[in-house]
Residue, then its C-alpha position, 0 to 999 in steps of 0.5 A: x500500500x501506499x502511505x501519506x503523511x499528515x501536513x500543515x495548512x490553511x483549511x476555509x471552509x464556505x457554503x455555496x448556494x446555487x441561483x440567479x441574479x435578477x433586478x430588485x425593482x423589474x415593473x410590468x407597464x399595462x394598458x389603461x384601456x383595451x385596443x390594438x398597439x398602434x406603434x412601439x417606440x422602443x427595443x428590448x435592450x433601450x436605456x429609457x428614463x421615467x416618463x418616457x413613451x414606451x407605446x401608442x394604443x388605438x382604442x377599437x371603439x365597441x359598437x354596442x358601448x358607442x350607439x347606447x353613448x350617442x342614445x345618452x347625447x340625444x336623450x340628455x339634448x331633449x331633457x336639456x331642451x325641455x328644461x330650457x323651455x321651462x324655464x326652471x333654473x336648476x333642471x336647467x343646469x341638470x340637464x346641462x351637466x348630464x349633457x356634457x357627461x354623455x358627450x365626454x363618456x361618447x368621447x372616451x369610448x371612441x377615442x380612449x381619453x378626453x382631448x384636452x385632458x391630462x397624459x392620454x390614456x391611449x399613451x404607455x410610459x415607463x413607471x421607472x428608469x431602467x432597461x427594457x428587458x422585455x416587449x412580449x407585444x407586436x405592432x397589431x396586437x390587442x391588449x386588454x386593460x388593466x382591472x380589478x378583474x383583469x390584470x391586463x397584457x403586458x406591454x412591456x417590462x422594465x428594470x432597473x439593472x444597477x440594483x441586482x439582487x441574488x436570489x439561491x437556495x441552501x440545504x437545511x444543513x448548512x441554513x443554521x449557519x447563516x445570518x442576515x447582514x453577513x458579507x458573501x461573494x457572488x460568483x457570475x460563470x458566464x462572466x469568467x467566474x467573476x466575483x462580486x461582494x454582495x450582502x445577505x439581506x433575506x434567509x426564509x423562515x420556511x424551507x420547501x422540499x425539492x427532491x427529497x431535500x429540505x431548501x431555504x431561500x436567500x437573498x443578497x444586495x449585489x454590488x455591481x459596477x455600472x461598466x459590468x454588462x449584466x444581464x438579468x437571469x444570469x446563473x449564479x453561485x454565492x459563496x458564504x465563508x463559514x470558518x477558517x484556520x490557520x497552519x492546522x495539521x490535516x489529512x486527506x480526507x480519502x484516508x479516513x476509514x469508519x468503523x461499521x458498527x460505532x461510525x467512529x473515524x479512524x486511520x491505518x498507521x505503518x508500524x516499525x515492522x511493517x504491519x498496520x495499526x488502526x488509530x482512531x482520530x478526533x475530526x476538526x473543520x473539513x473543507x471536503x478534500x483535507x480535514x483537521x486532526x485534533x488528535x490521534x494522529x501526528x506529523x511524520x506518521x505514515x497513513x496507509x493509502x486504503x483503496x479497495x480497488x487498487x488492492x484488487x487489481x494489484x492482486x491480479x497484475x501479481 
């Protein structure tokens, strides 16, 4: 068998989560009014500011809705008529004001907004300045208002991409480690693993099960340049330091063996007269390939190489 030694070194040991970044304020701009969108004056990729105008709607008028407006205009002109006859003041003024509400209700339903009123209803601006990440509509399309009934078509969404967040799930196991406000890393592998500080803002309270796996989601403010071109949905790892030490001594973590009935980890040591002797060892922090030895083990013993597979074929070549 081959042996190793036990050596000084660095052990860190870290969480990793698997997620994405996305923007922390990303809106969806919705019509006030239903129609067909008439002309779009931007692209998915455009830098807008807010107030900008995104699309222009035109307002198909329903024919049913604008014949029973025209019947109210005819019907409130006659009472309007009849009271200016009579001579009686305040059926005078009703009858006037009824007049002018019919009118402006025919007006809304043939053109989408009252002329001379405020921003048209006809008209769809940015709420927020950022980029537009998405324009699910076509020049033709109909869309549908937004009401407490309906939540309306998407014209377009906007976000702003300076302020991303990290969005990833860890295992139960390690969840109890982490707190919110710890400073972490997150790693971006379509930007050649580049590495942005980020800080824990959110740790669930609940997990969800995912493949038989309990998982908690966390969040992080990420602290992104204004040069670096991000792109929302990028695949992410955040990398959370848990626990480091200093010149510890350590072994490959492929030399410890357990025993089957107890668990309790131990080593095989290479004696004077070339026979092994098993030695249980006490476990410090492990970064997955070395693990610290409390004790049980010290520097210069030679620790056998156990491989099951190795032994076999090495029975075989002889």
């Amino acid at each position: 068998f081959k042996v190793e030694e036990p050596f000084y070194t660095s052990i860190n040991t870290k969480v990793v989560a698997t997620g994405k970044l996305n923007p922390e304020e990303e809106i969806e701009l919705k019509p006030q009014i239903g129609g067909i969108i008439d002309k779009i004056l931007v692209e998915e990729g455009d830098v807008v500011k807010k107030g900008d105008l995104i699309a222009k709607i035109r307002v198909v008028p329903n024919e049913q809705n604008l014949a029973s407006a025209n019947s109210r205009i005819r019907t409130a002109r006659l009472a309007l008529d009849n009271a200016q006859i009579l001579y009686d003041r305040l059926s005078y003024n009703q009858a006037k004001e009824t007049l002018i509400q019919a009118q402006n209700d025919f007006q809304i339903i043939r053109q989408g907004s009252l002329s001379g009123g405020g921003s048209a209803n006809t008209n769809i601006v940015a709420q927020i300045s950022g980029t537009v990440l998405e324009i699910p509509v076509r020049e033709g399309d109909q869309v549908i208002e937004s009401n407490s009934f309906n939540a309306g078509t998407t014209v377009a969404t906007i976000a702003d991409m300076s302020k991303m967040i990290f969005e990833g799930k860890v295992d139960e196991a390690e969840v109890g480690k982490i707190e919110e406000g710890k400073v972490i890393r997150v790693v971006l592998g379509a930007l050649n693993e580049q590495e942005f500080p980020a800080k824990l803002t959110f740790v669930a309270p609940k997990g969800q099960e995912e493949s038989g796996a309990v998982q908690f989601t966390i969040k992080a403010d990420v602290e992104v340049t204004p040069s670096t071109k991000i792109r929302a949905g990028y695949s992410a790892n955040a990398e959370i330091d848990m626990e480091s030490k200093d010149s510890v001594l350590v072994i490959k973590e492929a030399l410890l063996q357990f025993n089957r009935i107890t668990e309790k980890p131990y080593v095989e040591i290479l004696k004077d007269d070339n026979t092994y002797e098993e030695k249980y060892v006490e476990l410090g922090i492990s970064d997955g390939i070395n693990v610290e030895i409390v004790e049980g083990v010290k520097e210069g013993d030679k620790i056998k190489v156990w491989n099951k597979a190795s032994k076999e074929n090495n029975d075989e070549d002889e």
